[in-house]
C-alpha positions in Angstrom: 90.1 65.7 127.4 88.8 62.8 125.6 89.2 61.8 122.3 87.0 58.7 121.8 85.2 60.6 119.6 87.3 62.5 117.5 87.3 61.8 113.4 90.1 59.5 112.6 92.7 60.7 109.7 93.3 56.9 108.8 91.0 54.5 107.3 90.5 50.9 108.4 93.2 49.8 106.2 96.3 52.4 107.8 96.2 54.8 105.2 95.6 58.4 105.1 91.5 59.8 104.8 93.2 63.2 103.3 94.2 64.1 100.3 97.6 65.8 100.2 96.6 68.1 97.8 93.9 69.4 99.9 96.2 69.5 103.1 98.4 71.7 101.3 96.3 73.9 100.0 94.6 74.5 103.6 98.6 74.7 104.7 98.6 77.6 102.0 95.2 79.2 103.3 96.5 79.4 107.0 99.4 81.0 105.8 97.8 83.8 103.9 95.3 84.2 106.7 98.1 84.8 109.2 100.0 87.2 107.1 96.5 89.2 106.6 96.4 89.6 110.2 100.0 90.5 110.3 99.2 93.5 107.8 96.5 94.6 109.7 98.0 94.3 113.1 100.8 96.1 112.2 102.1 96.6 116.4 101.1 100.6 115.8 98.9 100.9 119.1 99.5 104.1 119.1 96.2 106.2 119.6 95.4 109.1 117.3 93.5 111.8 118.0 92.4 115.2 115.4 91.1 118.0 117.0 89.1 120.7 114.3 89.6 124.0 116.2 87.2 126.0 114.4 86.9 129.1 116.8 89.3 131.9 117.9 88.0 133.7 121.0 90.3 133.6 124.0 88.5 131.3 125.9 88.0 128.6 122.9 91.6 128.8 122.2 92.4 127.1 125.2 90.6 123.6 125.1 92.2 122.7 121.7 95.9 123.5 123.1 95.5 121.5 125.8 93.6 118.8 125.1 96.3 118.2 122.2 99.3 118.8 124.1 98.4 116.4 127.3 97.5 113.6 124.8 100.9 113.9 123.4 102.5 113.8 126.1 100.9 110.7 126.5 102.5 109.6 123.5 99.3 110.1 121.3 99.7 111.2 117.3 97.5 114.4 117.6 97.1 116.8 114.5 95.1 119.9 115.5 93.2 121.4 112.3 92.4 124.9 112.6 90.2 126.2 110.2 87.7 129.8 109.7 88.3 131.6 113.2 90.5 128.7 114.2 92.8 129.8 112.3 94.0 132.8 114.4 95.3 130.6 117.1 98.0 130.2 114.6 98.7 133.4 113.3 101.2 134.7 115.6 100.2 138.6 116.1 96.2 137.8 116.1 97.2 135.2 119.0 98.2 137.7 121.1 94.7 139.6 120.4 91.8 137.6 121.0 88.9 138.9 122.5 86.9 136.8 125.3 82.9 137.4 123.9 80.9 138.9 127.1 77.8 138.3 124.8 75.9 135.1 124.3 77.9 133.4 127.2 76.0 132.0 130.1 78.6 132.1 132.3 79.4 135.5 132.6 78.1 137.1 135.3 76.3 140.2 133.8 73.4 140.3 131.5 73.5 140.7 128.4 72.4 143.8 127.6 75.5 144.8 129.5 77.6 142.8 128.4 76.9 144.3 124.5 78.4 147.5 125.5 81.4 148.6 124.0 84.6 147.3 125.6 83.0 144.8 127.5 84.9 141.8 125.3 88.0 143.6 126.4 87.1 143.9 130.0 86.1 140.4 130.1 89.4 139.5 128.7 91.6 141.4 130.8 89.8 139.9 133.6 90.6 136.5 132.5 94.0 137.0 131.6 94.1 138.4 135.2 92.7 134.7 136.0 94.9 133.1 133.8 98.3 134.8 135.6 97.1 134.6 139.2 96.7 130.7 139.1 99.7 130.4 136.5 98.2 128.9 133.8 100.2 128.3 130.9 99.4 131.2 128.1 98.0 130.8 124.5 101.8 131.3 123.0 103.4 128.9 125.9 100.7 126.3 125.1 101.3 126.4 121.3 105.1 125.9 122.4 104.4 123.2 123.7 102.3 121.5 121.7 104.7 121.5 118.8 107.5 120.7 121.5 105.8 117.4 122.3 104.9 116.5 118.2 101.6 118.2 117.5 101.1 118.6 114.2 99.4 122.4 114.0 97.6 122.3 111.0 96.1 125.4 108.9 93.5 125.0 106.3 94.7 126.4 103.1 91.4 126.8 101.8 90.8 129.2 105.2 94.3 131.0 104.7 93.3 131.8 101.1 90.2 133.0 102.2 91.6 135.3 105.0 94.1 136.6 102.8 96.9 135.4 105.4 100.7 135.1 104.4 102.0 131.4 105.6 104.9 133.3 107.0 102.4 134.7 109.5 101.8 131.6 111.2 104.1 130.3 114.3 107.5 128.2 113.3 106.6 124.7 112.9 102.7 124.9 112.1 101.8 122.7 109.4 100.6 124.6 106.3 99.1 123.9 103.1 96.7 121.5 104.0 93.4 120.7 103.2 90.4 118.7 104.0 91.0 115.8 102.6 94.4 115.2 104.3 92.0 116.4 107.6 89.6 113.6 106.8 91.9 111.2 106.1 93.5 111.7 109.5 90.3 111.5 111.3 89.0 108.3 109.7 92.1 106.9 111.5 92.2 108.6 114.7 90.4 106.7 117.8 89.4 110.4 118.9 87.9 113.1 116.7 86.5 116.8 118.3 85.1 119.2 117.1 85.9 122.7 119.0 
């Protein structure tokens, strides 16, 4: 590379064309510009994800547990936040009762006029928690397990507690409670990945 063309820093006479004062100060800039990019770059690539479970049917229980626990095993920081029907995901004796919806769900193979006939939630839940054990999918319980086993942070909204009328001590060991919105916010304006489930 050439540098026949490049602006001298001495003058005619073999003395400098900068000022000292100014090359320090520009010194000094550099310096704080580096350590502003050393703040912000702080070597934290970890990725971050917050899930906002916000349903409790047997079926939507599912996609929150997993999503969470496979991205921590990936060595993601994951905070589930269940709030409203979310919430019974959580609560350890309502876990073990939720209902797969026959109605309203495309899916299902009966109409649904049929499937608004009483006990046809139930049959549509025992017929997927047949599913569930003949391929050996992991269960609601197992899968909360092991979401906490691999550093998901299980949160409950307070707000949603209150509001149910739940006791804290209802909720599995290790779930996060107490917390509110804002601390739900404030972990999804830094996560890379935010759902909605």
């Amino acid at each position: 590379m050439s540098t026949d063309n490049s602006p001298s820093s001495v003058d005619a006479d073999g003395e400098s064309e900068f000022d000292a004062a100014e090359v320090q100060a520009l010194r000094e800039r550099v310096e704080e510009l580096e350590a502003s990019m050393a703040e912000l770059d702080d070597g934290d690539d970890q990725q971050k994800l917050t899930i906002v479970a916000t349903q409790g049917s047997f079926d939507m229980a599912y996609p929150p547990l997993i999503l969470a626990s496979t991205a921590a095993a990936f060595g993601w920081d994951v905070v589930v936040f269940h709030t409203f029907w979310g919430l019974d995901i959580l609560h350890e004796e309502k876990s073990k009762n939720l209902k797969l919806s026959a109605v309203g769900n495309p899916n299902m193979p009966l109409p649904n006029a049929l499937a608004a006939l009483p006990g046809m939630d139930t049959m549509a839940t025992r017929m997927m928690q047949k599913k569930i054990d003949e391929n050996g999918t992991a269960t609601i319980e197992e899968l909360i397990d092991l979401s906490l086993e691999t550093g998901v942070d299980l949160q409950a909204c307070q707000m949603t507690i209150e509001l149910m009328e739940y006791d804290e001590d209802d909720f599995y060991d290790d779930v996060t409670t107490g917390v509110g919105a804002a601390t739900a916010l404030q972990h999804m304006a830094e996560s890379d990945v935010q759902l909605l489930v």
